[in-house]
C-alpha positions as CSV (number, residue, x, y, z in Angstrom):
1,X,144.9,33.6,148.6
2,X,144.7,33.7,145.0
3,X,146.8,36.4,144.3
4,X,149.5,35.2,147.3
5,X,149.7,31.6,144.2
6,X,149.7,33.9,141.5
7,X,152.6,35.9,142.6
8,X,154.1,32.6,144.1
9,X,153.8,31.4,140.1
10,X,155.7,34.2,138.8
11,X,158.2,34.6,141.0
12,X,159.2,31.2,140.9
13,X,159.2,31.3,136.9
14,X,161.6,34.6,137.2
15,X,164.2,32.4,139.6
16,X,164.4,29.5,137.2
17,X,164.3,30.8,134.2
18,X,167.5,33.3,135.0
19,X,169.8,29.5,135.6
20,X,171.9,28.2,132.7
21,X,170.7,25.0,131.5
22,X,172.8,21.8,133.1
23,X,171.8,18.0,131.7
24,X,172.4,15.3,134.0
25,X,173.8,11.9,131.9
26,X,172.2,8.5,132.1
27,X,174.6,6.4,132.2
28,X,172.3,3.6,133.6
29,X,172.9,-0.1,132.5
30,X,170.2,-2.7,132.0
31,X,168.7,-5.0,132.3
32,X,168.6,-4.1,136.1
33,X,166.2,-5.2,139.2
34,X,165.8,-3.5,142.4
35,X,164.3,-5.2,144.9
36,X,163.6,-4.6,149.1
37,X,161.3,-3.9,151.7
38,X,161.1,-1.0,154.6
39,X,159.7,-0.8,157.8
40,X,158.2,1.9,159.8
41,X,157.5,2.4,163.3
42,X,156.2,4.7,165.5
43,X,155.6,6.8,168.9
44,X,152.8,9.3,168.5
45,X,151.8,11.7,171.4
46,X,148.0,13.0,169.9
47,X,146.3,15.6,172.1
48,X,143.1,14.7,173.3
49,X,140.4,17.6,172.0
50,X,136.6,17.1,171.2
51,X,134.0,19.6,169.6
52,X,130.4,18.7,169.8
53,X,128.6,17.4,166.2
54,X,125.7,19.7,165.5
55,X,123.7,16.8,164.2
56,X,120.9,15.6,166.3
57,X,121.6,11.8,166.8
58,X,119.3,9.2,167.7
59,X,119.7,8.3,171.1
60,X,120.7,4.8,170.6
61,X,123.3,5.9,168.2
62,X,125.1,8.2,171.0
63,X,128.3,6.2,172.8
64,X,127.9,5.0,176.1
65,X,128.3,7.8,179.1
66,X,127.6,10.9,176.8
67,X,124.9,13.0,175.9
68,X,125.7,14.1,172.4
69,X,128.0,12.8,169.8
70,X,131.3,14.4,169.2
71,X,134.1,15.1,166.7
72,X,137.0,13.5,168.7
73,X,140.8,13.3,168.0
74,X,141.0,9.4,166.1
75,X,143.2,8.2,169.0
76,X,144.3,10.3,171.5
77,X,147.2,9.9,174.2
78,X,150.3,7.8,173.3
79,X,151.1,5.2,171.4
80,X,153.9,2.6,169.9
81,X,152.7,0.9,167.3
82,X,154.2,-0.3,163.3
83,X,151.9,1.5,160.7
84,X,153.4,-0.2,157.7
85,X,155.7,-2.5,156.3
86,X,156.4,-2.0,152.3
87,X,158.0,-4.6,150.1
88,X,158.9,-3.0,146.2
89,X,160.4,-4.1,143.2
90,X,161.9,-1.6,140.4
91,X,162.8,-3.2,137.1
92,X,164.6,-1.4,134.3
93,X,164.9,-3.8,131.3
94,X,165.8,-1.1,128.6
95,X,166.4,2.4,129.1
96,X,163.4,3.0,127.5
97,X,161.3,0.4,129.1
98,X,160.8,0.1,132.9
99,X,158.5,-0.5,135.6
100,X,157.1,-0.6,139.3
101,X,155.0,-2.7,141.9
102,X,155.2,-1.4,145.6
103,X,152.5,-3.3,148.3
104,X,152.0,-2.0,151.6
105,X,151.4,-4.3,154.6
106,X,149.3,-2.9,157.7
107,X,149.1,0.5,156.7
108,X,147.9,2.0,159.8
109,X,148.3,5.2,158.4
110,X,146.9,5.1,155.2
111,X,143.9,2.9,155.2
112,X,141.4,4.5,153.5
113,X,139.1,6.1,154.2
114,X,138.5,4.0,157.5
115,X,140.3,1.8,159.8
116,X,138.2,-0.6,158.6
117,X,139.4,-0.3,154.8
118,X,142.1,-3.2,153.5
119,X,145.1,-4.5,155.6
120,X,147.0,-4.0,152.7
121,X,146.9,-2.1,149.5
122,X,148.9,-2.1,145.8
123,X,150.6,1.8,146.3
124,X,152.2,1.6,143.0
125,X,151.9,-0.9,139.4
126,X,152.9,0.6,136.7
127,X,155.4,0.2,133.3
128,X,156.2,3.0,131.6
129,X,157.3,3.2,127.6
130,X,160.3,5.7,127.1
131,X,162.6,7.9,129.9
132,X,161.0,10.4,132.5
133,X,163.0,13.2,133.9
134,X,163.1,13.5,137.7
135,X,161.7,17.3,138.9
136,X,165.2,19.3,139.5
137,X,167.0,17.2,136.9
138,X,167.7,18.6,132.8
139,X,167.3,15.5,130.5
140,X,170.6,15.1,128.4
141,X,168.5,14.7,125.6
142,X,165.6,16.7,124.4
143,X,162.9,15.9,122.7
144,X,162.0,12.6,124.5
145,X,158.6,11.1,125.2
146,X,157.4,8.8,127.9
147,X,153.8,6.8,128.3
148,X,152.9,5.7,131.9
149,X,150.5,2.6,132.5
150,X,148.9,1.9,135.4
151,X,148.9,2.8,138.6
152,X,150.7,5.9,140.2
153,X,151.2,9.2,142.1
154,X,150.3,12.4,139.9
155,X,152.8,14.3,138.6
156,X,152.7,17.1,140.8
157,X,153.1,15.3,143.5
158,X,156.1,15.8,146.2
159,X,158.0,12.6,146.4
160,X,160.9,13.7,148.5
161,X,159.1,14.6,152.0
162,X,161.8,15.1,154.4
163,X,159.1,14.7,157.4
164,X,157.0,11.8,158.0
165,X,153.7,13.9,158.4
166,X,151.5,15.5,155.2
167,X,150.8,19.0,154.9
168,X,147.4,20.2,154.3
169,X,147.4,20.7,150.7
170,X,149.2,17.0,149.8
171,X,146.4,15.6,152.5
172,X,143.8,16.7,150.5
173,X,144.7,17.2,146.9
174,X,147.6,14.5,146.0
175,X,148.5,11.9,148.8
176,X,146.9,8.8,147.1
177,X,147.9,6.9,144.0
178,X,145.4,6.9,140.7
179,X,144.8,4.6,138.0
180,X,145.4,5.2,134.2
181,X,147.0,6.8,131.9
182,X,149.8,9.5,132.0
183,X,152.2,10.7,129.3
184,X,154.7,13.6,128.9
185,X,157.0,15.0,126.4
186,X,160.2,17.0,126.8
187,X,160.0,20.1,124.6
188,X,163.8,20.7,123.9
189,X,165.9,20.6,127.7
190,X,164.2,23.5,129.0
191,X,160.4,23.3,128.9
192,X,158.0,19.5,129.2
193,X,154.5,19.3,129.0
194,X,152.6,16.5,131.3
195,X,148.9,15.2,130.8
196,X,147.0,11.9,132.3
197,X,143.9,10.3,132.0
198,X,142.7,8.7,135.1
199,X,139.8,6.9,137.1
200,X,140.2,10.2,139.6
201,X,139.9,9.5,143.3
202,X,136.8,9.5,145.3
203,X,136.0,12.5,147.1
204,X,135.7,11.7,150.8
205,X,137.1,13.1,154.0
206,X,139.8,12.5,156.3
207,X,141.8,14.1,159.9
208,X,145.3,15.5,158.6
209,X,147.1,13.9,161.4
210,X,148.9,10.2,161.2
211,X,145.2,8.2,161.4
212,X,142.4,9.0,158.9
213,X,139.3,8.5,161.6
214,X,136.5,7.0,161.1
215,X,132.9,7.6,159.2
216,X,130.4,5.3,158.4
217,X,132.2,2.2,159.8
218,X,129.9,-0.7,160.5
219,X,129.8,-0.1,163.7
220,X,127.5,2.9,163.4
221,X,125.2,0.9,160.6
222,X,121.5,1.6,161.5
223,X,120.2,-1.2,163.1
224,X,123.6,-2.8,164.5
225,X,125.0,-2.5,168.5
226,X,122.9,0.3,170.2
227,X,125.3,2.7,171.8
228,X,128.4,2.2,169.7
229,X,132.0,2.6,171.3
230,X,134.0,2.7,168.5
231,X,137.8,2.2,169.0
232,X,138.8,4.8,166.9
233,X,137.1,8.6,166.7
234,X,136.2,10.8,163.5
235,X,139.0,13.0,164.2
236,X,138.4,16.7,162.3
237,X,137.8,15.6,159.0
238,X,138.7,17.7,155.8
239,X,138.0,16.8,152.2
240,X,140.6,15.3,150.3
241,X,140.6,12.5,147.4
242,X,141.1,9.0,149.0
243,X,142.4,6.1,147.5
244,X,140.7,4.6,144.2
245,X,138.4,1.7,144.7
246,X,138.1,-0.3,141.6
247,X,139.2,0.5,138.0
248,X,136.4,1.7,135.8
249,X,136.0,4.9,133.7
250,X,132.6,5.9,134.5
251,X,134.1,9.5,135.6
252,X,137.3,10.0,134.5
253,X,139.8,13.5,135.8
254,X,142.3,14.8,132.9
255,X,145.3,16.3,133.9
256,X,147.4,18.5,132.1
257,X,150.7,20.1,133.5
258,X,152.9,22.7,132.1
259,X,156.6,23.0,133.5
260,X,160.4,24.7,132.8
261,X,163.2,22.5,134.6
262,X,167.1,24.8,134.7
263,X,170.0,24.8,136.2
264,X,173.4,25.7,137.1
265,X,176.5,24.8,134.9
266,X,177.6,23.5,138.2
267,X,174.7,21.6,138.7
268,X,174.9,23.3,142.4
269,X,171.8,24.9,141.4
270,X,168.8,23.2,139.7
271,X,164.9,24.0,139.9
272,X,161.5,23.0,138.8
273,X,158.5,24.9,138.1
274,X,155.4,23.3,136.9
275,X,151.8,24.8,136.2
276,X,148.6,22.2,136.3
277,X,145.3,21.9,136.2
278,X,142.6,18.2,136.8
279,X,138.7,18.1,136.0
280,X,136.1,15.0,136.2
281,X,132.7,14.6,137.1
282,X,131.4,13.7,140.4
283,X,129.5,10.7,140.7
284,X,126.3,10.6,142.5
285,X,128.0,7.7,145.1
286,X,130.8,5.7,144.8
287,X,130.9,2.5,147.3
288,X,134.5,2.8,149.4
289,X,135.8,-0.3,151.8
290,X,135.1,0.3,155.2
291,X,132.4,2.7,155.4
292,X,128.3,2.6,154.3
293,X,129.0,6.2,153.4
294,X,129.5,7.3,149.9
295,X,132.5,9.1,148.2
296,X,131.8,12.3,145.9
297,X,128.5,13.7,146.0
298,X,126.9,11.9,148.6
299,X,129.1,12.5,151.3
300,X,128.6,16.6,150.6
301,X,124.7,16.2,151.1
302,X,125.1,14.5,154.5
303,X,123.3,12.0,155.7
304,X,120.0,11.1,153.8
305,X,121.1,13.7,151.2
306,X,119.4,15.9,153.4
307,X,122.2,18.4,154.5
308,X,124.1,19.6,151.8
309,X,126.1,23.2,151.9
310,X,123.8,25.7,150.4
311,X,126.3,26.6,147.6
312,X,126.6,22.9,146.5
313,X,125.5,23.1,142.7
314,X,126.6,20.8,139.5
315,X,129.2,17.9,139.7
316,X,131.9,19.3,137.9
317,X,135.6,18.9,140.4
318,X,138.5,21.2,139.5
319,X,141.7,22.0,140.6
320,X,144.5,24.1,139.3
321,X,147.7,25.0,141.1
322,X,151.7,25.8,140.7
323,X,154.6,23.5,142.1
324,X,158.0,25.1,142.0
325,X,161.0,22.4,143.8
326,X,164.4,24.2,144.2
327,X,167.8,22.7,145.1
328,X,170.9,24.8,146.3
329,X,173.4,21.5,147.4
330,X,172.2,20.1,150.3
331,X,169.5,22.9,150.5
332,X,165.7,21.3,148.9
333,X,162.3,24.0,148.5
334,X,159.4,22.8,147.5
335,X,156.4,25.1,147.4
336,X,152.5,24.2,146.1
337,X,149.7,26.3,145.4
338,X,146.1,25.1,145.1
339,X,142.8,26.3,144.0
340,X,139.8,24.4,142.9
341,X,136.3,24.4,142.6
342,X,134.4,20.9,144.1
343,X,130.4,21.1,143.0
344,X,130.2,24.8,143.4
345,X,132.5,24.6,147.0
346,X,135.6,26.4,146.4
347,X,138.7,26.0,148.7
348,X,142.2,27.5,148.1
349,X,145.4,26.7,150.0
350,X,149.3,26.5,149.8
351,X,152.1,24.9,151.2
352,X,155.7,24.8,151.5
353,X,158.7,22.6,152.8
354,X,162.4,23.4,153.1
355,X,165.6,20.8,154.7
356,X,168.9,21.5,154.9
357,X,170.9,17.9,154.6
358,X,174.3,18.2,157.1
359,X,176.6,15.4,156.5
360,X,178.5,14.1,159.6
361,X,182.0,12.9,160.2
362,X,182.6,9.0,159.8
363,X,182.2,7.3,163.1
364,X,182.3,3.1,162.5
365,X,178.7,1.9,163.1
366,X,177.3,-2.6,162.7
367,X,179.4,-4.1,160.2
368,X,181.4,-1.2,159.0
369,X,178.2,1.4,157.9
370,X,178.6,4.8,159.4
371,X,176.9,5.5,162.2
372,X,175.1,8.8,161.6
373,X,175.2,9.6,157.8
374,X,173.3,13.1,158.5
375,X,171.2,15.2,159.9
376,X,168.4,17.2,158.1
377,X,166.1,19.6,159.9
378,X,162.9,20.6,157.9
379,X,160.2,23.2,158.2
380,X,156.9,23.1,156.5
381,X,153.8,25.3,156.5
382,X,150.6,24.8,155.2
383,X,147.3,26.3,155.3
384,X,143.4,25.0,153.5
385,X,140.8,27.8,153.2
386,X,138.0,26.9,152.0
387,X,135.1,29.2,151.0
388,X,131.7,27.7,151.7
389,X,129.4,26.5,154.7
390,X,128.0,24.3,155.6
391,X,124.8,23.2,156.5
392,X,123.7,24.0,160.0
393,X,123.0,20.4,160.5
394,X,126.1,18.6,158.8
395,X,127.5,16.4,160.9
396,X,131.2,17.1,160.0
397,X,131.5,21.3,160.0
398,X,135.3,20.7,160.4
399,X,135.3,20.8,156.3
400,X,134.7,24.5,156.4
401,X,136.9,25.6,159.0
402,X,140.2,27.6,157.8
403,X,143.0,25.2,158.9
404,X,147.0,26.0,159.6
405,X,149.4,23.7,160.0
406,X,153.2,23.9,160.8
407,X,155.6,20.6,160.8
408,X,159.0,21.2,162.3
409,X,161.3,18.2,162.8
410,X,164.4,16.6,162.3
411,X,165.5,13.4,160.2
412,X,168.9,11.7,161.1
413,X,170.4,9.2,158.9
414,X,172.0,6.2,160.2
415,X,173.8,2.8,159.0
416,X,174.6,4.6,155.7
417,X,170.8,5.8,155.1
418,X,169.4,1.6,155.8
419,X,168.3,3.4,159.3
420,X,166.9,6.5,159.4
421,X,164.8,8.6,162.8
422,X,162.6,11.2,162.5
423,X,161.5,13.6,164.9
424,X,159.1,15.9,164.8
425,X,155.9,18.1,166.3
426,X,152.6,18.4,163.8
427,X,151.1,22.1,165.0
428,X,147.6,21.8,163.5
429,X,144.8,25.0,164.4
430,X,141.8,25.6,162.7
431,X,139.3,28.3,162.9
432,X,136.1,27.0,164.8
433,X,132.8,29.5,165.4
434,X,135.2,32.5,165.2
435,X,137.6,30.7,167.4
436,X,141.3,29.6,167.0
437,X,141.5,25.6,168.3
438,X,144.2,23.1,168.3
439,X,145.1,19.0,167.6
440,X,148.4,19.0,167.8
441,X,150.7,15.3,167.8
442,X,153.9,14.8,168.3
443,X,155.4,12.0,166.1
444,X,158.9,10.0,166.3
445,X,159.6,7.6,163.4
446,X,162.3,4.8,163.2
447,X,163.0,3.2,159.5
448,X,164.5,0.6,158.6
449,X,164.9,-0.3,155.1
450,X,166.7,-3.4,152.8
451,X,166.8,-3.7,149.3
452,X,169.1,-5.5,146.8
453,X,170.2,-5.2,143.4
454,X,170.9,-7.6,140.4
């Protein structure tokens, strides 16, 4: 696997770096507000597969009409429901001074790490001091800085998804927001160097389908209901770094990124590629809403701190990887390679998407929008291995498994882009005791988004 990033890394550097440079103007005015909200719902078809847990539990702990306890798909069998409802607010006062607040309202989808966690949740507050180029674009100016306050997604981040589902490596290394600190400065038009200095999210772990599953909920508290039937099941949990709790510095991750942005003289061609790397510590525990478990080290050492994977050693957590985002007119690539090292566990994976945007002819739609805007089938693969075992006794073994997962669906735009569907079957297998197993889901999405300007 790590050879497989390393020649992704090159390659990708090659590609770019034979494209003429192209800038892209701003010819932004301001002051100027942006304001709206989207909604999101759903149909999900989740197959209904369970694997026994090889921890012995007590007998009162057990659910009603089984023997054992089991890792169960979260919620299986089909479902309507709405996972989220977002309201946001961009202002731009100066070119060189801006900002961001996005909420999210039920967030089905994200709650984090449990069912149980907050209703709502603060995705995005930040302001940010000077101009930030977008990954695929040339600044029209080089040598510019920008500081970034708050909170916000890391830089490496893919922020144009053209499915509705995560691959495995954004699942576990990049899906939620952190808190801090991040800066970055253009080094003439062609090369920009990226660094941050964060709280770092809490290691815990997650199902990479739509729902998260559930660990630790209160439910399952010793001394509470005997024989819990919880409404929603662990799923087949991997690690990844939730969603930040609170806003301290006890452990802080630095960032550092690395990246050459070119282009076409057209501008029919442009291209990203960006090297980085994060470190922290690992705190013994961190307290998390929604579950009596603890992130980072305590939920490696399973329950008690007695079962910990025998090549857990130290507290040191990190990652280094290779993004490289292409765009050939309506055609978008975005590749990511990951490797890191989490208290002596090592897992390495990689991922890529591509779409293909086809515009459709005008057909009169409500109030004079078009109809169908476009239609955009996309492809992604993805696939986590990790490198470790675990201990006979850990109650979750689905965080050593080697896990593929392949996304194929379509997104068609509707209204002029306020109405958008998305179609599209999540192919997840994982490697269980030598054997290949499967939790696939099929998952339709209808969005429907407003926003004003002023």
């Amino acid at each position: 696997m790590r050879y497989r990033g390393a020649r992704f890394a090159v390659c990708g550097l090659i590609v770019l770096w034979t494209m003429p440079v192209v800038a892209q103007p701003d010819t932004s005015e301001t002051p100027r507000y942006q304001f709206g909200f989207e909604v999101k719902g759903h149909y999900r078809d989740s197959d209904d597969v369970q694997f026994p847990s090889p921890l012995p539990f007590r007998p009162d702990s057990i659910p009603p009409g089984q023997d054992r306890v089991f890792l169960r798909t979260v919620e299986a069998g089909n479902h309507v429901e709405i996972s989220v409802v977002t309201l946001w607010l961009e202002a731009h006062w100066q070119p060189w001074l801006s900002g961001k607040l996005k909420v999210d309202l039920i967030d089905r989808y994200d709650r984090n790490p449990t069912s149980e966690d907050n209703e709502w949740d603060v995705d995005e507050a930040w302001v940010r001091f000077g101009q930030e180029t977008d990954p695929g674009d040339v600044p029209d100016q080089p040598w510019r800085a920008y500081l970034k306050v708050g909170k916000f997604p890391k830089f490496e981040r893919q922020d144009d998804r053209h499915l509705e589902s995560y691959g495995l490596i954004s699942t576990s290394f990049n899906r939620a927001e952190d808190f801090g600190f991040e800066g970055g400065v253009d080094l003439g038009r062609r090369f920009y160097v990226k660094t941050s200095f964060t709280k770092g999210n809490p290691l815990f772990y997650r199902d990479p389908n739509a729902l998260a599953g559930d660990h630790g909920i209160e439910i399952f508290r010793p001394g509470s209901a005997p024989n819990p039937d919880p409404e929603f099941e662990s799923g087949f949990p991997s690690l990844y770094d939730a969603d930040i709790e609170d806003y301290d510095f006890q452990h802080p991750e630095i960032g550092v990124g690395l990246g050459v942005r070119l282009g076409s003289e057209s501008g029919f061609v442009s291209g990203d590629f960006l090297a980085f790397a994060y470190g922290r510590d690992l705190a013994e525990s961190v307290d998390l809403t929604g579950t009596f478990y603890g992130g980072d080290l305590d939920i490696l050492r399973g329950p008690g701190n007695l079962f910990p994977p025998a090549t857990l050693s130290g507290d040191d957590k990190n990652e280094w990887g290779a993004n490289l985002w292409l765009y050939i007119g309506d055609f978008t690539f975005f590749g990511q390679a990951v490797s890191s090292d989490t208290a002596g566990l090592r897992r390495e994976g990689w991922e890529t998407e591509v779409s293909y945007a086809f515009d459709l002819p005008y057909v009169a739609g409500i109030g004079g929008r078009q109809l169908f805007s476009y239609i955009a089938p996309a492809l992604r693969y993805s696939e986590l291995d990790p490198e470790f075992r675990t201990h006979p006794l850990f109650p979750a073994p689905s965080i050593m498994w080697d896990w593929e997962k392949i996304d194929a669906g379509v997104r068609i735009g509707m209204l002029d882009d306020m109405v958008d569907l998305t179609v599209e079957w999540n192919d997840n297998t994982f490697v269980r005791a030598g054997r290949e197993e499967s939790a696939d889901e099929f998952l339709a999405t209808i969005r429907w988004e407003m926003d004003w300007s002023r």
